[in-house]
N, C-alpha and C positions, 0 to 999 in steps of 0.2 A: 270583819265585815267584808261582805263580797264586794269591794269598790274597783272598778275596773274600766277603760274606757275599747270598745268595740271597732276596727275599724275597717276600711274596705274602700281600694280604689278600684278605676275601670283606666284602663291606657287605650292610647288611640293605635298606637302599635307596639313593633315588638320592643321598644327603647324604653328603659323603666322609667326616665322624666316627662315620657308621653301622657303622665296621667289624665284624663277629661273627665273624672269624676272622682270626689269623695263624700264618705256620710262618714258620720263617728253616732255613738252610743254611750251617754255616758252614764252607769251602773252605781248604784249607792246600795247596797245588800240586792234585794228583788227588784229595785224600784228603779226604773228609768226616769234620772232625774234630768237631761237632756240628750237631745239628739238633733242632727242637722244632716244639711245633704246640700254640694253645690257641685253644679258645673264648673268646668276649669277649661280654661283656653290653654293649650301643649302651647310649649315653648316652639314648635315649628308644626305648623299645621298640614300633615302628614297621616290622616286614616289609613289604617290598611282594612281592604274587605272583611276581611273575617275577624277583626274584632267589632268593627259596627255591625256586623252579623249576630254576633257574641250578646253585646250588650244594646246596641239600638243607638248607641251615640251618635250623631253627625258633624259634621266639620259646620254645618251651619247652627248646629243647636251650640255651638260651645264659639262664632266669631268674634261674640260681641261679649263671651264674657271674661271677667278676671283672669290674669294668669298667678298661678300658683303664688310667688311672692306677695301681690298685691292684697290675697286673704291670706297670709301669715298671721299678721297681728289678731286677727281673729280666730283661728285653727288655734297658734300656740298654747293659748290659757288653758285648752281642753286636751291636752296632750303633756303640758309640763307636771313632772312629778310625778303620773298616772305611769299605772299597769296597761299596757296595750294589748290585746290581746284581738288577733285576726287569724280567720282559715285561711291554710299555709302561707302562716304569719313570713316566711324568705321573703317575696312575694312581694304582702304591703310594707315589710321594712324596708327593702330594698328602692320601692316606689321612693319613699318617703326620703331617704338617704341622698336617693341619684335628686327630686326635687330640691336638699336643701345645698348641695353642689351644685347644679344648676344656676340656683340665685344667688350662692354664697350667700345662706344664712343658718343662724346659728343653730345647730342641734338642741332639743331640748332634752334636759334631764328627763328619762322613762326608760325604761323595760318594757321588754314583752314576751309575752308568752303565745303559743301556737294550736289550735281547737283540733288543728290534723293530730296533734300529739297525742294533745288532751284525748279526742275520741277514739285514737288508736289502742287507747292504753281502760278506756273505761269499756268502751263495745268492743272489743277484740275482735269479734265474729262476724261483723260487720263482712260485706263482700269488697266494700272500698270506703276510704271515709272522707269521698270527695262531699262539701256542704251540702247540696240536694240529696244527697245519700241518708246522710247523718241526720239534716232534716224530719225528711220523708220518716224516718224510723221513730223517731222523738216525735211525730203528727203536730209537725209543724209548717205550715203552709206559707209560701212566699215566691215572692219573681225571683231568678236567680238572674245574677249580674246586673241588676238594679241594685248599686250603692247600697243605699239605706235597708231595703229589705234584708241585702247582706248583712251588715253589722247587726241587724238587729238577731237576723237567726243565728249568729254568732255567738251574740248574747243571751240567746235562750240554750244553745249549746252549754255554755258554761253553767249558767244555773242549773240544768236537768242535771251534769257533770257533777258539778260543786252538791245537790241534792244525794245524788246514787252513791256519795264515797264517802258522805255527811262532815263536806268541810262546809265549815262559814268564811272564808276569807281564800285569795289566790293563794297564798301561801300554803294552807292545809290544801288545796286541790292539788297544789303542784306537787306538795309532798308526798302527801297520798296515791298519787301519778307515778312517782319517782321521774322529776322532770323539775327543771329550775328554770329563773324568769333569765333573760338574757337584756341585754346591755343593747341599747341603743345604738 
C-alpha cells in the first residue's frame, strides 16, 4: 500500500528552527485519510522580508500562536513509524531535526524519502523539478508555499510517480527509482 505521510514547513527566516508553519498529509493507498496545517510561533521572533514575501506569514499572524514544542504531542502520532516524504525532503528534515534540538525532544522513529528525487528520476526531461514545475506538468493546481497546498501536491506527486512506474507501496516506487528511504 501506498501509505505515507506528506510534509511541508515555511521558516520565518534563514535558521532552520524558524519554522511558522506546518501541514502534514497523511496517505493510506489513494486516499487522504488526514491532513492538518498550523501556524507556529519561531522560537525568536525574527522575519526576514523575503521569506514573508515567499509565503505571506507575518510575525503577527503566528504572536499568539503555539510554539513548536507545545504541538508536539499532537504532530508526533502522525509522524511516528510513517514514511515521510516532502519536495527537497534536506529541507523539511532538517526543519524538523533543528525544531526537535530546539526543545529537546525526542525524535520519532520515520524515514523519509524526497519528490526532488522521486521526479528527477520519473520526469528526467523536466527543465527543473522545483514543486511548481513538477506540478504545473502533472495539471495540478495549488498556492505554492502555503503549507498544506504543499504537502498535498506532494502527495499527488507521489501518486502520479508510484502510478507511471506501477508501484503500490513507497518501497516498489523507491525501488523502481533506484533510491532508498533514509533514516530520520
Amino acid at each position: 500500500m501506498l501509505d505515507f505521510t506528506a510534509i511541508d514547513f515555511e521558516t520565518a527566516n534563514k535558521y532552520a528552527n524558524s519554522a511558522c508553519s506546518l501541514a502534514a498529509v497523511t496517505m493510506n493507498d489513494d486516499r487522504c485519510v488526514k491532513e492538518g496545517y498550523t501556524l507556529i510561533q519561531p522560537p525568536f521572533m525574527r522575519f526576514d522580508p523575503g521569506n514573508i514575501q515567499i509565503h505571506g506569514i507575518t510575525p503577527d499572524q503566528v504572536a499568539h500562536k503555539p510554539k513548536f514544542d507545545a504541538l508536539w504531542d499532537r504532530i508526533r502520532p502522525h509522524l511516528e513509524g510513517r514514511i515521510l516524504v516532502a519536495h527537497y525532503a534536506v529541507f523539511d528534515t532538517r526543519v524538523l531535526r533543528s525544531l526537535l534540538r530546539t526543545y529537546h525532544l525526542e525524535k520519532p522513529q520515520a524515514s523519509y524519502a524526497c519528490t526532488v528525487e522521486i521526479s528527477r528520476r520519473v520526469w528526467p526531461d523536466l527543465p527543473n523539478h522545483k514543486l511548481d514545475t513538477v506540478a504545473d506538468y502533472l495539471g495540478y493546481s495549488f498556492r505554492h508555499h502555503q503549507a498544506l497546498d504543499d504537502a498535498r501536491a506532494c502527495a499527488y506527486i507521489v501518486l502520479k510517480a508510484a502510478e507511471i512506474v506501477g508501484a503500490s507501496s513507497m518501497e516498489e516506487l523507491l525501488d523502481a527509482t533506484h533510491l532508498t528511504l533514509k533514516t530520520l
